[in-house]
N, C-alpha and C positions, 0 to 999 in steps of 0.2 A: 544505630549506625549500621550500615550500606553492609555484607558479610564480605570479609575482604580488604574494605576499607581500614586504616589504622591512620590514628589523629596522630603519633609521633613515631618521628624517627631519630630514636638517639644515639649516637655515637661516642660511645665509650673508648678515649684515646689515654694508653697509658704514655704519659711523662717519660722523652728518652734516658738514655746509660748518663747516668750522673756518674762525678767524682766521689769518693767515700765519704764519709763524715766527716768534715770539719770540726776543726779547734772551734768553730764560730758556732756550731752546732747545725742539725739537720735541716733548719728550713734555710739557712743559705749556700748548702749544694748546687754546681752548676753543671748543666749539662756539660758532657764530657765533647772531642771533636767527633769520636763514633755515634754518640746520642745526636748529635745536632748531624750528622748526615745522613743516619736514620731513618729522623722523625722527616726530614726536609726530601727523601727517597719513598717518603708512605705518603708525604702531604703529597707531589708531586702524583704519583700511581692515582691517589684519591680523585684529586682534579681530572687528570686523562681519563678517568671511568664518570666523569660528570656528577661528580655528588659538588652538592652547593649547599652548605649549609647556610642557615639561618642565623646562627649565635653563633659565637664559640666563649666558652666559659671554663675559668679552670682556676684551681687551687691557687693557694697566695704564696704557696712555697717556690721557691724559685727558680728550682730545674722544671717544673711546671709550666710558672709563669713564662720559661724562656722557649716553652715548646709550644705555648698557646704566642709565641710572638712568630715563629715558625710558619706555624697553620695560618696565624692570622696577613701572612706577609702573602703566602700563596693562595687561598681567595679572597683577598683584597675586601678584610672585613674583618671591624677592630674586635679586639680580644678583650673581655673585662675579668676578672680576677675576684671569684664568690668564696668565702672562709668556707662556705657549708662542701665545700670540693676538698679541704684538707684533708690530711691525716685522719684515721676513723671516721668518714664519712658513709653513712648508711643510706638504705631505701629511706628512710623517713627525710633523713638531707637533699634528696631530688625530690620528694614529692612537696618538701616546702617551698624546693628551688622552682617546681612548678608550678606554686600557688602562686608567684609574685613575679615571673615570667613565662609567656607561652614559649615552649621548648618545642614546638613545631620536629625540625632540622635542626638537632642542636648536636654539637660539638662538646663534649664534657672532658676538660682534660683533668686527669688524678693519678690515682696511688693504687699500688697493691699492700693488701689484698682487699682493697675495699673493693672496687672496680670490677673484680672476677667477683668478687659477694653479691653485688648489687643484678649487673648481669643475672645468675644464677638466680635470685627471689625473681626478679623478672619473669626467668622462665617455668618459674613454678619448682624450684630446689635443686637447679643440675649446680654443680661443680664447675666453674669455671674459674681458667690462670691464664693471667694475658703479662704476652712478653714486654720489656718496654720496647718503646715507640710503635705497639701491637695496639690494636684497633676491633673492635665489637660493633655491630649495629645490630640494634633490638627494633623492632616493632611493638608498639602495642597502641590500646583504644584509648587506654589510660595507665597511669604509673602506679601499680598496683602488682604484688605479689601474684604472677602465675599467669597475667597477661600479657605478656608478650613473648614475641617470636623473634628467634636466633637467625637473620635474614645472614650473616656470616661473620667470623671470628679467622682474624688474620695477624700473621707477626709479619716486621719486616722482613726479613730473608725471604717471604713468598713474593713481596712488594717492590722490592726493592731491585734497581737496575743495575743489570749484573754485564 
């Protein structure tokens, strides 16, 4: 590979401000009206700076699911919803996620503290904490522990239209 060149770009979006835990239990939290304006003030920033992703994929839980219906409403590009995105999602859960789809420009939406873990092996052991409806893009050649590069790490309040 070309020096310089990087095969993905992935986008690590944390899931907006849910409501607290439910009587019905954690996976059917819904985003709250400050998470849903948000996430729909990062998707919005995201498009105006021209990122177009390829996928967009994200957990089955359902302040998740409601934030990849968000992103998928502003670039016009359906959302599908992978178990390997829930709760304790690891580097090994994206590099299977990459065996069975090319993640090109992909969109990843999840959980903390998976999300700031996965990032971090990424970049070869930094520390990362992503706010919700906070947003990561890594580069790398391949999804692999220590290959890739922190092209930048943003919360909404930097994003978002004031």
């Amino acid at each position: 590979m070309a020096k310089g060149i990087r095969e993905v770009e992935l986008y690590f979006f944390r899931h907006g401000d849910a409501e607290a835990a439910a009587a019905t239990g954690d996976a059917d939290r819904r985003l709250t009206e400050r998470g849903r304006r948000e996430t729909l003030a990062v998707a919005l920033a995201l498009h105006r700076a021209g990122l177009r992703p390829e996928a967009i994929i994200s957990s089955p839980l359902l302040r998740a699911r409601q934030t990849a219906e968000i992103l998928q409403e502003v670039f016009a590009l359906p959302a599908q919803a992978d178990r390997r995105l829930s709760p304790g999602c690891s580097l090994g859960a994206i590099q299977e996620l990459a065996s069975h789809h090319p993640l090109g420009h992909s969109l990843l939406v999840g959980h903390e503290p998976d999300l700031g873990r996965i990032v971090g092996q990424l970049l070869g052991g930094a520390h990362v904490s992503m706010a919700k409806s906070g947003v990561a893009r890594v580069d790398a050649d391949r999804v692999e522990p220590g290959t890739g590069v922190l092209v930048w790490l943003l919360s909404p309040e930097l994003l978002a239209e004031r």
